[in-house]
N, C-alpha and C positions, 0 to 999 in steps of 0.2 A: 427532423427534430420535432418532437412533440410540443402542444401547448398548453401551458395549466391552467387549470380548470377552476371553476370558481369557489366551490366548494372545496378546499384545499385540506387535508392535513396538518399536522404540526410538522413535518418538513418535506422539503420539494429537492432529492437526490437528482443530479445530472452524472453519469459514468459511464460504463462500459465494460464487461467482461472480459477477464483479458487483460485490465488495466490494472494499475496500483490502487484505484479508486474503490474497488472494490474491498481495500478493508474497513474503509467507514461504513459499506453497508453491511457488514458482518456485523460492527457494532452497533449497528441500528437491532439488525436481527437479532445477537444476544439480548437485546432490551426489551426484544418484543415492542418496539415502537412502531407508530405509526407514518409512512412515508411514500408519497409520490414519486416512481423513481423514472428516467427519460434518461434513454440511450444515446448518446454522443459520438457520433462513429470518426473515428479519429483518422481513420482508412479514408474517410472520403471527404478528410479537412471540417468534418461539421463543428470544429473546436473552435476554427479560424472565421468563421460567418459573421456576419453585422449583428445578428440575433444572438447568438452566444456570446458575444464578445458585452453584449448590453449587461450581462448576469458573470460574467466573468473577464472582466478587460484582459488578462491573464492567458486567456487561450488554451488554458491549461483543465484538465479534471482530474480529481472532483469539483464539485460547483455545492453546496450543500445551505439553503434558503431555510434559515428558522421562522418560519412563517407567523408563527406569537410572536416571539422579539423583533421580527422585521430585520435579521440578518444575516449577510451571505459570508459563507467561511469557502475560501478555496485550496488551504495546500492540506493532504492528505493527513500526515499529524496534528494539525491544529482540527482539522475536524475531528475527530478522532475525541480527542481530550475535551476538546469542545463539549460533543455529546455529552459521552462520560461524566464530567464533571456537572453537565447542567441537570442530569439526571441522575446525582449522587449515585453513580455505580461505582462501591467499591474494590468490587472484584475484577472489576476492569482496570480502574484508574485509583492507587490508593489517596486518600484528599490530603489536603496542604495537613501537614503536624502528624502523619502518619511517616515512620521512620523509611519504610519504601519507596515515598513519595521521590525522595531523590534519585534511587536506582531506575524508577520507571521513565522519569524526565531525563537522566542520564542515558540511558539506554535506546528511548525512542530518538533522542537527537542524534547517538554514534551511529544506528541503522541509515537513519533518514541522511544526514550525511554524509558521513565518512564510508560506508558499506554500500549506500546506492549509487554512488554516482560514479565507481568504478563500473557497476552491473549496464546503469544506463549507457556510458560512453564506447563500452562495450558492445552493445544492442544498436548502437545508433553512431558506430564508428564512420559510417558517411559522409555525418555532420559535421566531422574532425578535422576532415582530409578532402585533398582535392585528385587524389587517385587512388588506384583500386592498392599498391603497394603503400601508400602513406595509409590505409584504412588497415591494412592488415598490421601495422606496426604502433598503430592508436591502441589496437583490439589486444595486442600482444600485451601492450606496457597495462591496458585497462585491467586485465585478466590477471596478470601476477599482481598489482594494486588490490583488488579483491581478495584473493586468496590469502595473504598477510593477515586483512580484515576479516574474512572468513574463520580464520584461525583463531581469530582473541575471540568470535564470539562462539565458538566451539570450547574451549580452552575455558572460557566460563560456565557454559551450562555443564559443562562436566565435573566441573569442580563448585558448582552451586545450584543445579539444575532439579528438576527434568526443566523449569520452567524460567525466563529471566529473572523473575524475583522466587526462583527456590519454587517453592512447593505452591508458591501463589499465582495461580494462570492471570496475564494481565494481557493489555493495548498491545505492547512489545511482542507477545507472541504472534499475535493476529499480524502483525507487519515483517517478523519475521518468515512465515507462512507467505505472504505473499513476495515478497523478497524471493524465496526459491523457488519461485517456479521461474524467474526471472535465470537466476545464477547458470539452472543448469549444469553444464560440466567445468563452467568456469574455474572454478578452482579443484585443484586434485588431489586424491588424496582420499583418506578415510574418515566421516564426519557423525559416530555416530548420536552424541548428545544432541546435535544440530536436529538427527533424524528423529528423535525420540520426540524432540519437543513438535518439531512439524507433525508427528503423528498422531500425539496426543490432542493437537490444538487442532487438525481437520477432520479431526473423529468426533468433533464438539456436536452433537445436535443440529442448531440453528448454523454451525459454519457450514457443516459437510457436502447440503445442496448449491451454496450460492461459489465454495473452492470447485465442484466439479462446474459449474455455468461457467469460473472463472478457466478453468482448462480448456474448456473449449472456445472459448472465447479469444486463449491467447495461440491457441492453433491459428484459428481464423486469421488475428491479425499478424504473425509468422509468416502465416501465407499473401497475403496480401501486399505487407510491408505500409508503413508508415511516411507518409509524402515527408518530403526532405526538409 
């Protein structure tokens, strides 16, 4: 793990390709902002160190340091909004008294909740269970759980799409993008609003290099696997 440096930017990223963490710094790059960013390899515990743990007692990334305001934001959606908001992007994030503002805080909360955390118990059915048959029937129950929620959010971009707020690319997309590389084949079936919107939102410019880093990135740790 790297160390920052004195002469700092206006923020100091900690992530990983590969990771969820990676859609804050897509919203960095939409912004064209300025950012110090330091690899966390979650493969070889560097989440879980005395050092990391100092900037994020959480153990978890992202880790994202406003280095002006002097603070640390760690769960993926609050950085997110966080940025967004602090850099009036409203093409990312629409602001308080804008009529979307509801759909997009609705919509990052059902992903971040409700939609990832059948994806993750799925990915990390290990944690669940104390044998190889109690993992496969975490993974099972985790699998149809998503798919349900896979469904309303296809079932909406279709019937309001291409993008979660209609015709307006927002935050919500950029995490549902990353959300699929996660899913995979987890749910079955035919998705193609889901697809339209993922293709639109990783064909963006400033996303398209940092989703392919993020690909390879999540081969890597695939292969490796994630200490338990």
């Amino acid at each position: 793990m790297g160390h920052i440096t004195k002469n700092r930017p206006m923020y100091t990223l900690y992530t990983l390709p590969g990771s969820r963490a990676t859609a804050v710094e897509m919203v960095i790059a939409e912004l064209g902002l300025d950012a110090e960013v330091f690899h966390i390899d979650i493969t070889r515990n560097e989440h879980r160190s005395v050092e990391y743990k100092q900037i994020n007692p959480r153990a978890t990334i992202p880790a994202l340091i406003d280095n002006d305001m002097v603070v640390t934001v760690c769960e993926t959606v609050a950085t997110m909004l966080y940025v967004a908001d602090k850099h009036q992007a409203a093409f990312l994030a629409p602001p308080p008294g804008d009529p979307d503002r509801a759909l997009l805080l609705d919509w990052l909360a059902y992903h971040s909740i409700e939609v990832q955390e059948p994806v993750k118990r799925s990915w990390y059915a290990h944690r669940y269970a104390e044998t190889s048959e109690g993992e496969e029937i975490v993974r099972s129950q985790a699998n149809s759980l998503f798919a349900e929620r896979w469904h309303i959010v296809e079932k909406h971009l279709a019937e309001n799409g291409p993008y979660h707020l209609g015709h307006r690319y927002s935050l919500v997309d950029i995490y549902l993008l990353i959300t699929s590389t996660f899913s995979g084949q987890l749910a079955p079936g035919n998705f193609p609003a889901i697809e339209e919107c993922i293709r639109l939102t990783r064909s963006r410019h400033a996303i398209k290099p940092l989703f392919e880093a993020h690909i390879a990135g999540l081969k890597r740790i695939s292969r490796i696997g994630v200490p338990g």
